[in-house]
Steps between C-alpha positions, in 0.01 A plus 500: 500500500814638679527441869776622743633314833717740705581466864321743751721517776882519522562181236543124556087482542537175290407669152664184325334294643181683384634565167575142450183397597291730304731472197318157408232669269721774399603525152847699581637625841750825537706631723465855496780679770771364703827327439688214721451665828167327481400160629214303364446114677293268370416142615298241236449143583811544785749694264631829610560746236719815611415777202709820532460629136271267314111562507363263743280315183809316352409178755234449206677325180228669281506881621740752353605771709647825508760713636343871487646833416519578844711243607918545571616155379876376598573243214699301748252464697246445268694192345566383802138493613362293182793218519379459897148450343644302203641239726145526701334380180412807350517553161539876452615527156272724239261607803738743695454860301678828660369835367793677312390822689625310837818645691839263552648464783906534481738346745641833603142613601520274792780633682417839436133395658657376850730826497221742437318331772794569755510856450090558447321719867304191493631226452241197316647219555565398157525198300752652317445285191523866353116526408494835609813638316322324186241668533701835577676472160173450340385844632791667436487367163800326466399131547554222265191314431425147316407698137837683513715184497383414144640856377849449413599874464354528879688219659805690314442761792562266782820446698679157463368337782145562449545326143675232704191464789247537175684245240359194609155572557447721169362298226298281762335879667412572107304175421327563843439914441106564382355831441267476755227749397444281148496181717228601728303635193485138394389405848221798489233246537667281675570376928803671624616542871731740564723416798700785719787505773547595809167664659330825435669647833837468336392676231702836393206735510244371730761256728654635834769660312759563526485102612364355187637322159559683211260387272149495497273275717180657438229362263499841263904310482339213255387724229834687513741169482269271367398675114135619585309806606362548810112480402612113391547354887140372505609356883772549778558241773690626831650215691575526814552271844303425800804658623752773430864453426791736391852437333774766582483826668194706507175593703292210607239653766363162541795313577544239749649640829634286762425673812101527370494219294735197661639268249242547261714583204756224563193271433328621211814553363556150530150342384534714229808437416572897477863508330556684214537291154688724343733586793454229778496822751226454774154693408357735785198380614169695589121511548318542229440874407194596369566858487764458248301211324235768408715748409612225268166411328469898497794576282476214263134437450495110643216369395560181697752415767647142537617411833766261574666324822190468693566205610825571713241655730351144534625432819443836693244537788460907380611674191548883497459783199606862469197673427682860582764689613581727850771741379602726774205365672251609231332217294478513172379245212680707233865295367752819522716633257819528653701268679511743800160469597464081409842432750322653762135337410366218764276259380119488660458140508142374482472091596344191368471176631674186328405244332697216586457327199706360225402675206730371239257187531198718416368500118235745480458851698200421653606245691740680624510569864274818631780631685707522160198627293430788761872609483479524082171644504638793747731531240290564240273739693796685636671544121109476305690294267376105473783203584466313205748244554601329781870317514520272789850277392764534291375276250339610189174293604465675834316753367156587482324719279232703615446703126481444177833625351483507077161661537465896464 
């Protein structure tokens, strides 16, 4: 059974978390898009984990996992990542596998990311760890990836200091490399969760381009990177916050605004500790928009969404939702195309009282406050897609399952 985690708003919706947490019956977890420009957290029995490249399953000493075909993978980085997890008490050895399909990233590729960004109409914001020139060579066809390095006469066709950059890291990239599509053949019958980056509304195609990664978010992304065909994803999970945040430049027609909203992002910004883990920069904060959370379960078929970071709401008197736009003052519950008409979208707010409760303490979701039960179940009726998981802590225990998940 294959099942496929990818965020449903703008990224950071906790998907490690979730990944880690449903990875405990999984037989093998991959990572299907993405490269270190992502930023996976996980806490276990009060241990923070910071994941940039690594599938969010390697907390597990029995789970192998998988670094898809769709990936852009910077070998420093990579290293770099499982010695910080060695000296956590992670044994990594013989359970990290990288498709030989995936794209390298090369030192020079950063530099030229942050120029390019400079001189781009609209500028991103990058994190100019040059995923997106990576993944530029790769269409252009004239990227290096993890099955070339074993090709001698091929690494003859690089300059100097790419063989220097690549010298260290070749023999240990070859006993890693896997031809993914004959891996997941032997995992045909088998519990696999496929975990994406970012969130669907970065995606290339479907994202608020031209403010979006350059790989693919989307759930049709997991058959693509991760060595199966499309008719294989037996389930998609969208996570997504009580709340809305953004990282970088870009439209956000739910963001927090001072002179309507106070301080309000300053403190959910704070409660939920809304910093970037990949960047440190500060995340914009928002209310929760259901328009684009639809158009999310729309274009990747959720079959269940998991919400996360209810609890920051725990101490507010009244909580608020976007359940549409006014756009030149007509209101619409359509999510836009272009970037003109979302920059000039203003969210229609529809409000809910609190529940002034700490839910992190809470086991089970019915005994969960009303208040908190009438704001998911709005959700639900408002997307017609179920909330089948319910994250109120950072902790891999505060969670509560409200489906069964192995089960077709």
């Amino acid at each position: 059974m294959n099942i496929v985690v990818i965020g449903a708003q703008w990224g950071d919706e906790g998907k490690g978390k979730i990944v880690d947490f449903l990875a405990e019956d999984a037989d093998l977890v991959v990572r299907f898009s993405g490269g270190a420009n992502a930023g996976h957290t996980i806490v276990n029995e009060g241990v923070t984990y910071k994941l940039h490249l690594i599938p969010s399953g390697i907390v597990y000493p029995d789970k192998k996992v998988v670094l898809g075909s769709g990936m852009v993978i910077d070998p420093e980085a990579l290293f770099k990542e499982l010695q910080i997890i060695e000296d956590q008490g992670i044994a990594w050895q013989q359970r990290v596998l990288i498709s030989d399909r995936a794209h390298i990233v090369m030192p020079e590729y950063k530099k030229i990311d942050k120029e390019m960004d400079k001189k781009r109409r609209n500028p991103i914001g990058t994190t100019g760890r040059g995923i997106g020139v990576t993944y530029s060579m790769k269409a252009n066809r004239d990227g290096i990836r993890i099955g070339d390095i074993s090709n001698e006469a091929f690494l003859d066709t690089l300059r100097q200091d790419e063989k220097q950059f690549l010298a260290p890291y070749i023999e240990k990239l070859r006993a890693m490399s896997v031809n993914i599509t004959y891996l997941m053949e032997l995992y045909k019958e088998k519990k696999v969760l496929f975990e994406g980056a970012q969130g669907i509304l970065l995606d290339l195609d479907v994202g608020t381009y031209p403010f979006v990664s350059s790989g693919y978010s989307a759930s049709a992304g997991a058959a693509l990177g991760g060595g199966i065909g499309p008719t294989d994803i037996d389930k998609v999970f969208g996570v997504f916050k009580a709340y809305s945040t953004r990282v970088g430049n870009g439209p956000f027609p739910s963001e927090f605004k001072t002179e309507r909203d106070g301080n309000l992002e300053d403190i959910i910004r704070e409660i939920g500790r809304e910093y970037g883990v990949t960047t440190g920069r500060p995340r914009r904060c928002g209310y929760l928009d259901l328009v684009a959370l639809k158009y999310a379960c729309l274009t990747n078929s959720i079959t269940s969404l998991v919400m996360t970071h209810i609890d920051v709401y725990d101490e507010m008197d009244e909580i608020s939702v976007c359940v549409a736009y006014d756009i030149n003052g007509k209101e619409t519950i359509e999510f836009p195309s272009t970037t003109y008409e979302l920059d000039r979208a203003k969210p229609v707010l529809k409000r809910f009282k609190g529940w002034k409760t700490v839910l992190s303490s809470i086991k089970d979701y019915d005994a969960l406050p009303e208040p908190a039960k009438n704001y998911i179940e709005f959700i639900e009726d408002y997307t017609g897609t179920p909330v089948g998981i319910v994250s109120v802590g950072y902790e891999r225990k505060e969670t509560m399952m409200r489906i069964p998940l192995w089960k077709k």
